[in-house]
C-alpha positions as CSV (number, residue, x, y, z in Angstrom):
1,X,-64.4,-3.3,-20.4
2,X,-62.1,-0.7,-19.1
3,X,-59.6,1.2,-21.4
4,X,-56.6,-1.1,-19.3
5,X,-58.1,-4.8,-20.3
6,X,-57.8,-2.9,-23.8
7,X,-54.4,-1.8,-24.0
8,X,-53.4,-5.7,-22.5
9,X,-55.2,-7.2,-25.0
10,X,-54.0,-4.9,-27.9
11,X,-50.4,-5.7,-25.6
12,X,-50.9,-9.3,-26.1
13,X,-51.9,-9.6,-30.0
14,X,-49.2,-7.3,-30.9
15,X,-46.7,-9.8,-29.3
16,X,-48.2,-12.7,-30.8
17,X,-48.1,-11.0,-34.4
18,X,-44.6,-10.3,-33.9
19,X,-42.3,-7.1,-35.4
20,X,-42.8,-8.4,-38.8
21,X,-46.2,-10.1,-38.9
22,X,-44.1,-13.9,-37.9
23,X,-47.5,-14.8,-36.2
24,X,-49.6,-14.4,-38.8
25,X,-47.2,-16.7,-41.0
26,X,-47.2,-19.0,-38.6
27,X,-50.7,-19.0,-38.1
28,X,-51.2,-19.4,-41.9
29,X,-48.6,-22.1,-41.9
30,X,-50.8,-24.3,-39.3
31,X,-53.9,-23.8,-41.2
32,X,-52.2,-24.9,-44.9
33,X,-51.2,-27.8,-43.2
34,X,-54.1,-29.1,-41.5
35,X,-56.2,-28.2,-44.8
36,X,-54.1,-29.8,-46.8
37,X,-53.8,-32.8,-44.2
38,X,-57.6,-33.1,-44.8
39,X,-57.9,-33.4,-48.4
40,X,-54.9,-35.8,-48.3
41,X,-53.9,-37.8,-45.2
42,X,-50.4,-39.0,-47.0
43,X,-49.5,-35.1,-46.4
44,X,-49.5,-35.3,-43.0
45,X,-46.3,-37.7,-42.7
46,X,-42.7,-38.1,-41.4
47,X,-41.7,-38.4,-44.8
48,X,-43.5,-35.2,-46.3
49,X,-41.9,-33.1,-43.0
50,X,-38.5,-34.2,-44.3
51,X,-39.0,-34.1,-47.9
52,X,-40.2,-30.3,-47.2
53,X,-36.8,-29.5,-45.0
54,X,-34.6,-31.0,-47.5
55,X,-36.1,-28.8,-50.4
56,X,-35.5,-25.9,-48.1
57,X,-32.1,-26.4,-47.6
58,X,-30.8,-24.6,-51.0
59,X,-33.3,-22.0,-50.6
60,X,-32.9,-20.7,-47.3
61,X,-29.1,-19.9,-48.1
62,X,-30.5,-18.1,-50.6
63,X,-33.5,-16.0,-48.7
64,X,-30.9,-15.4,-45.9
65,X,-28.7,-13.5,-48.5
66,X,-31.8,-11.7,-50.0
67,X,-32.7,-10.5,-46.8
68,X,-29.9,-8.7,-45.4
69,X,-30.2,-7.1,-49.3
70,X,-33.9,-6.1,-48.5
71,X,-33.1,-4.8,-45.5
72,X,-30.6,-2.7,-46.8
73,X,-32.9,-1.4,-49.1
74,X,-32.1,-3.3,-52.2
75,X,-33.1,-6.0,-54.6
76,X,-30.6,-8.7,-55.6
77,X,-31.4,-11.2,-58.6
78,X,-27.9,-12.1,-59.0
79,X,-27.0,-14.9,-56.1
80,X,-28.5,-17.6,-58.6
81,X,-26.1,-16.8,-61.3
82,X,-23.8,-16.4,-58.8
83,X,-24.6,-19.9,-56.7
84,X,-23.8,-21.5,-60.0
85,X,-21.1,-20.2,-61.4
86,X,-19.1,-20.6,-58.1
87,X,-19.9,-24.2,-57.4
88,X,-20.0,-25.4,-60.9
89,X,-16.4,-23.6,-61.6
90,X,-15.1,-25.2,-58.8
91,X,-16.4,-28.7,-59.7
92,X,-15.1,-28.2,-63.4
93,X,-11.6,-27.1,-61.9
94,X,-11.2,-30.1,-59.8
95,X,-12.6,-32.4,-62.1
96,X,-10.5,-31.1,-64.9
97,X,-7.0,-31.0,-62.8
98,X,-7.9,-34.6,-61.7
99,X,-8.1,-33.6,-58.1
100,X,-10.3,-33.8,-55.2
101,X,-9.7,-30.8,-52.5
102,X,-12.0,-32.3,-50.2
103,X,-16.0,-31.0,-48.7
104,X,-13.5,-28.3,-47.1
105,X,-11.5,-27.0,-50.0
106,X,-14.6,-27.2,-52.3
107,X,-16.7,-24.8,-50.1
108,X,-13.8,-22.7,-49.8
109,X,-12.8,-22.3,-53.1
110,X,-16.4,-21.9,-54.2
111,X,-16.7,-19.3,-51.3
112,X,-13.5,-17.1,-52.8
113,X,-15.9,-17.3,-56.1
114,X,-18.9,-16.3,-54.4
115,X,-16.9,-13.5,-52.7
116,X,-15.4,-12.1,-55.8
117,X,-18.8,-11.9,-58.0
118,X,-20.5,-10.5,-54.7
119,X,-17.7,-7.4,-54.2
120,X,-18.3,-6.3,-57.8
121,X,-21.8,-5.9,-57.0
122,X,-20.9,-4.1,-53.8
123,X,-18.3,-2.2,-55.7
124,X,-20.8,-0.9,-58.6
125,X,-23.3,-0.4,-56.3
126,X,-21.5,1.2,-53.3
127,X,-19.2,3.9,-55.4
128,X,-21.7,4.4,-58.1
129,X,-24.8,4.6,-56.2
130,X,-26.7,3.0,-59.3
131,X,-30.3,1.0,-58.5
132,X,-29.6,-2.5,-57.1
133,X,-32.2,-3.9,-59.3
134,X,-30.5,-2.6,-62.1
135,X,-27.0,-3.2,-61.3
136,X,-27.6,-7.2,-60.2
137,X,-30.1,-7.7,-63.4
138,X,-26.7,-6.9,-65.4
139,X,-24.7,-9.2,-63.6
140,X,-26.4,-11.5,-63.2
141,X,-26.2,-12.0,-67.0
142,X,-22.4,-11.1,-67.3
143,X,-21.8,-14.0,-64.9
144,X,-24.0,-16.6,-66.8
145,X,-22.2,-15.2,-69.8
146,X,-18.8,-15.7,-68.7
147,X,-19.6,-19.1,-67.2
148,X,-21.3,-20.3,-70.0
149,X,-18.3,-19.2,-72.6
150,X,-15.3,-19.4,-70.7
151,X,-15.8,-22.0,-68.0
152,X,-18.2,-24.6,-69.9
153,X,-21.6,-25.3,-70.8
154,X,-21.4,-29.0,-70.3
155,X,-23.7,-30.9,-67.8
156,X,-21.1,-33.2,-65.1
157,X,-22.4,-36.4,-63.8
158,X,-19.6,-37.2,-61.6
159,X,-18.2,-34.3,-58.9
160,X,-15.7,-35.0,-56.5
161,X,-15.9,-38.3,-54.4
162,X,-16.0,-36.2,-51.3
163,X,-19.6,-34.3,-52.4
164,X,-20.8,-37.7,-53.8
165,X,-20.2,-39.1,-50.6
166,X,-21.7,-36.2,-48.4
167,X,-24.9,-36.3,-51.0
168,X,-26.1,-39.9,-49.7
169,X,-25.4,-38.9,-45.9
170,X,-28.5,-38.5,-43.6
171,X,-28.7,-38.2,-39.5
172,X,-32.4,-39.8,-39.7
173,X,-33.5,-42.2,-41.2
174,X,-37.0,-43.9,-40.9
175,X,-38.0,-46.8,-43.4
176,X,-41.0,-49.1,-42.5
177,X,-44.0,-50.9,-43.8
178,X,-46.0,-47.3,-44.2
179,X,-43.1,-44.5,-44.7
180,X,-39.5,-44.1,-46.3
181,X,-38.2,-40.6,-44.5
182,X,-34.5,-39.4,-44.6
183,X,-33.6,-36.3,-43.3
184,X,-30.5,-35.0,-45.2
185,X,-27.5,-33.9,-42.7
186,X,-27.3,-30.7,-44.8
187,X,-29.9,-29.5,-42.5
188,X,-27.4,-28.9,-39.7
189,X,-25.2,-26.1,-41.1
190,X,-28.1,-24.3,-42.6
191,X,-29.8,-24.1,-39.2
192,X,-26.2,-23.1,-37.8
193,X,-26.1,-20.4,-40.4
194,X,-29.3,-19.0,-39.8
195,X,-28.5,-18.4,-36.5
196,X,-25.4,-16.8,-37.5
197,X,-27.4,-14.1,-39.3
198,X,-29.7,-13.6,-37.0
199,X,-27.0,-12.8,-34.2
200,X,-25.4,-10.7,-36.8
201,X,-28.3,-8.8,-37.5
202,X,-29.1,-7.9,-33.7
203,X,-26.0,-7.5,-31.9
204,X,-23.4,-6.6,-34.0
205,X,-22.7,-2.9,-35.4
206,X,-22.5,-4.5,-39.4
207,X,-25.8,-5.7,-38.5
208,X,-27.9,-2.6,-37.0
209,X,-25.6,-0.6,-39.9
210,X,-27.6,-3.3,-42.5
211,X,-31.1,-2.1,-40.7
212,X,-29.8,2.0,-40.5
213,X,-29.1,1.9,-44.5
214,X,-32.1,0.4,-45.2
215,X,-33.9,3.0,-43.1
216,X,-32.5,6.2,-44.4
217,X,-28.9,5.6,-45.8
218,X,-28.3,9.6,-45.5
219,X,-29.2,9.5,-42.0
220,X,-27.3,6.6,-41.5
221,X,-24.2,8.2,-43.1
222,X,-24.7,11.3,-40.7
223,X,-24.8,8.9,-37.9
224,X,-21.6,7.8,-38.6
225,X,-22.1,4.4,-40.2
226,X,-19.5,4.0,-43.0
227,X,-22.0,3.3,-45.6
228,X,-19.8,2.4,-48.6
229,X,-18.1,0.1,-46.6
230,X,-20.9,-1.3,-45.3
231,X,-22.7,-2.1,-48.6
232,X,-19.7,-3.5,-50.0
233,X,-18.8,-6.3,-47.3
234,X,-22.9,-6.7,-47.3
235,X,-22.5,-8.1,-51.1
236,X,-19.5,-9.7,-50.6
237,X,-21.6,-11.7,-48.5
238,X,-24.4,-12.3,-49.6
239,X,-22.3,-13.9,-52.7
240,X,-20.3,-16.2,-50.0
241,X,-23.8,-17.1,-48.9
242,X,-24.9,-17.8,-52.3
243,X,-21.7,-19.4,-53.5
244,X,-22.6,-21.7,-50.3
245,X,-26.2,-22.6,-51.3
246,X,-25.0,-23.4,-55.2
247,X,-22.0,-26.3,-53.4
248,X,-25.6,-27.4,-51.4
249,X,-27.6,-27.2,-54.8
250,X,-24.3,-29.3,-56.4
251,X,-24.0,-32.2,-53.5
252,X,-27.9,-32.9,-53.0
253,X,-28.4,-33.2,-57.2
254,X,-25.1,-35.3,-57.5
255,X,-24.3,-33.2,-60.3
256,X,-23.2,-29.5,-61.6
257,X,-25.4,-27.9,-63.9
258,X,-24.5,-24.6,-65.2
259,X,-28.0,-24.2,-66.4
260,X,-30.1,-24.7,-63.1
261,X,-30.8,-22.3,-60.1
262,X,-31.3,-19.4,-62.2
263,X,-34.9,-18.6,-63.1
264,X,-36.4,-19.4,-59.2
265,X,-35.8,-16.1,-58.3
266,X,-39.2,-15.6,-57.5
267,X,-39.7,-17.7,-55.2
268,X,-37.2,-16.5,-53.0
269,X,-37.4,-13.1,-53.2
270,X,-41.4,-13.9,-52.4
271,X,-40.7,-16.2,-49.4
272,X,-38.5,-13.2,-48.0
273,X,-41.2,-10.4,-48.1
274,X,-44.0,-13.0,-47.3
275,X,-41.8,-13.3,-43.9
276,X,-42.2,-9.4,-43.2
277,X,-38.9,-8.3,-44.9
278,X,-40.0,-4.5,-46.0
279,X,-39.1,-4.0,-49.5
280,X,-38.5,-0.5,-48.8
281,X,-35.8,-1.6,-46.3
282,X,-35.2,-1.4,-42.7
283,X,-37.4,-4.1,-41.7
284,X,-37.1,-8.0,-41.7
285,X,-36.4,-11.0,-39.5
286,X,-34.7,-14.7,-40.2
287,X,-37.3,-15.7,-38.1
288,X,-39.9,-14.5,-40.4
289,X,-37.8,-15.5,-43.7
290,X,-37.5,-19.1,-42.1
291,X,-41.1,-18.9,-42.0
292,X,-41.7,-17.4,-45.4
293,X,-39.6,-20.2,-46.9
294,X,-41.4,-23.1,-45.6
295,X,-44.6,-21.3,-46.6
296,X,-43.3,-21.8,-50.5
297,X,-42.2,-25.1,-49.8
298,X,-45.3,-26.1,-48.4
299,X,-47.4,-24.6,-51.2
300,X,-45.3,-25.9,-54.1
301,X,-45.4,-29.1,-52.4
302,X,-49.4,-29.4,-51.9
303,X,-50.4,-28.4,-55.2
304,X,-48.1,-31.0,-56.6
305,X,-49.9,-33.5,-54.3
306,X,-53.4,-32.7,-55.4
307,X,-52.2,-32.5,-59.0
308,X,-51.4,-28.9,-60.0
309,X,-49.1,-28.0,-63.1
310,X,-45.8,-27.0,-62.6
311,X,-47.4,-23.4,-64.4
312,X,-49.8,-22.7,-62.2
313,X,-47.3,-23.2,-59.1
314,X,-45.4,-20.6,-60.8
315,X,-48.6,-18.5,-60.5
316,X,-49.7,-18.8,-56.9
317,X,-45.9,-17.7,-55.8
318,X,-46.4,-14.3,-58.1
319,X,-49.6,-13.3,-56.5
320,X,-48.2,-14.3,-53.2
321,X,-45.7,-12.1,-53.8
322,X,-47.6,-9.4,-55.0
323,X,-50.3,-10.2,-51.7
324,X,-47.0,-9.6,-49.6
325,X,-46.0,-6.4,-51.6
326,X,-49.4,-5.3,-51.4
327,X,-49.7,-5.2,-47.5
328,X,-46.8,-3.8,-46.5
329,X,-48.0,-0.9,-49.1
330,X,-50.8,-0.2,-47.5
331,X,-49.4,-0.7,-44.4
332,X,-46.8,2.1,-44.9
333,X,-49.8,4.4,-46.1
334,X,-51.8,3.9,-42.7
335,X,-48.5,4.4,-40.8
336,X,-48.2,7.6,-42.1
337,X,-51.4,8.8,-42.2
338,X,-51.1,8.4,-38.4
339,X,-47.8,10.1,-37.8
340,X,-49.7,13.1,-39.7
341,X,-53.0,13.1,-37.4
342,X,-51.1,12.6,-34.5
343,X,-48.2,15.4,-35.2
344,X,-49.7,19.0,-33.8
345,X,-50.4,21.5,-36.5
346,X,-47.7,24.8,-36.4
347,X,-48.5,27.9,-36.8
């Protein structure tokens, strides 16, 4: 085998495993469900493929928002707190004027929420250079705070008519003999948005900014990216994005529950690095995050069908996570053992 057939082959895998290890993922996916289809035939079904798309409508929005934060270098536990208190405010406003502003008016009202609890991350963050992780840990409890004292703690049964309405709306629908399947229309603007990101994310200067920050944000301010400005519209929206997912959360439950969404941080933030997203920045795909999600959603799905507690789902996703963490560790260790054997010696 000459040293050519080698460097194809080597060519080859590396384009199958993708920048960010998608490959592998998807490789991983395809045996998790064909093992899972073996211990349990009812698994491999219409109805689990859209049972397992619908429960990844709310958290994709989510992932999305956490990865553009990843690959700007940061962690951001806040767009729960933030999902909810924007949709349930806006469901308690309209319910309490008596009003219904329509699918339309409740996303963008729940947006302008979303956008003003995201800028004061970006603000705090941006001006005052202070640890993400740190910064959206803190807000994220002001915000429960304030919704929980100011806005209301109560649990509403009956949102507008025009969520109600959109909640029981699906574009397939399969009932026979053997399966019930609906696949909930919700689907369509996720997959819409994802796109949107990842088209921000390659060709737009916001975008490559996102990857440069994440990267080396001195370097990147020497490059002439405004940094400050950048971080600052990237919070911003991420907490549209997550102001977004919490109206999605609001119409597929029927309901607006200022206690839900926050606590499943985990698995998000563990779906997003499981899909390659560096946690030291500057790396990460939707393609890969897209991946990572249905990963979760596959897992937390099978161990409910062969019978495992809620607790030990909890589990698997936090050594997942720590799996994920792990490897790119070790990978960023060999990487730079190499750059040092391959740089020449001075002197």
């Amino acid at each position: 085998m000459n040293l050519s057939t080698l460097t194809n082959r080597d060519s080859l895998f590396r384009t199958l495993r993708g920048p960010n290890n998608e490959g592998i993922l998807a490789v991983v996916l395809i045996v998790l469900v064909i093992g899972m289809s073996i211990v349990n035939p009812a698994f491999f079904s219409v109805g689990t493929l859209f049972s397992i798309l619908r429960g990844s409508i709310v958290p994709l929005v989510f992932a999305l928002g956490v990865l553009i934060v990843i690959i700007s270098g940061g962690i951001d536990v806040s767009f729960a707190a933030i999902a909810i208190f924007a949709s349930y405010t806006t469901v308690a406003l309209a319910n309490n004027g008596g009003f219904d502003p329509g699918l339309i008016g409740v996303v963008l009202i729940a947006c302008f929420f979303g956008a003003v609890l995201g800028s004061v991350n970006g603000v705090v963050i941006a001006f005052f250079r202070l640890p993400t992780l740190i910064v959206t840990l803190g807000t994220q409890g002001i915000f429960r705070g304030v919704l929980l004292a100011y806005v209301g703690s109560r649990y509403i049964a009956n949102p507008p008519a025009s969520i109600d309405q959109l909640a029981t709306t699906n574009i397939i629908s399969i009932v026979n003999e053997n399966d019930r399947a609906y696949l909930h229309v919700l689907v369509i603007p996720v997959i819409v948005l994802a796109f949107l990101v990842a088209w921000m994310l390659k060709n737009t200067m916001f975008g490559r900014g996102i990857y440069a920050i994440g990267s080396d944000s001195e370097a990147a301010r020497r490059a002439g990216f405004p940094v400050v400005r950048i971080q600052m519209l990237l919070y911003t929206l991420v907490g549209v994005m997550a102001a977004f997912a919490g109206v999605l959360h609001v119409t597929l439950g029927r309901n607006a529950n200022p206690q839900s969404l926050v606590g499943n941080e985990l698995d998000i933030i563990a779906a997003v690095v499981l899909g390659g997203a560096s946690v030291f920045g500057g790396r990460g795909s939707v393609f890969g995050t897209v991946l990572g999600v249905l990963l979760i959603q596959i897992i937390n799905n099978s161990l409910i069908l062969v019978g495992v507690p809620t607790a030990w789902q909890r589990t698997a996703v936090g050594i997942l996570l720590i799996v994920g963490v792990g490897i790119q560790a070790l990978s960023a260790k060999r990487n730079a053992k190499k750059v040092f054997v391959t740089t020449p010696l001075e002197g």
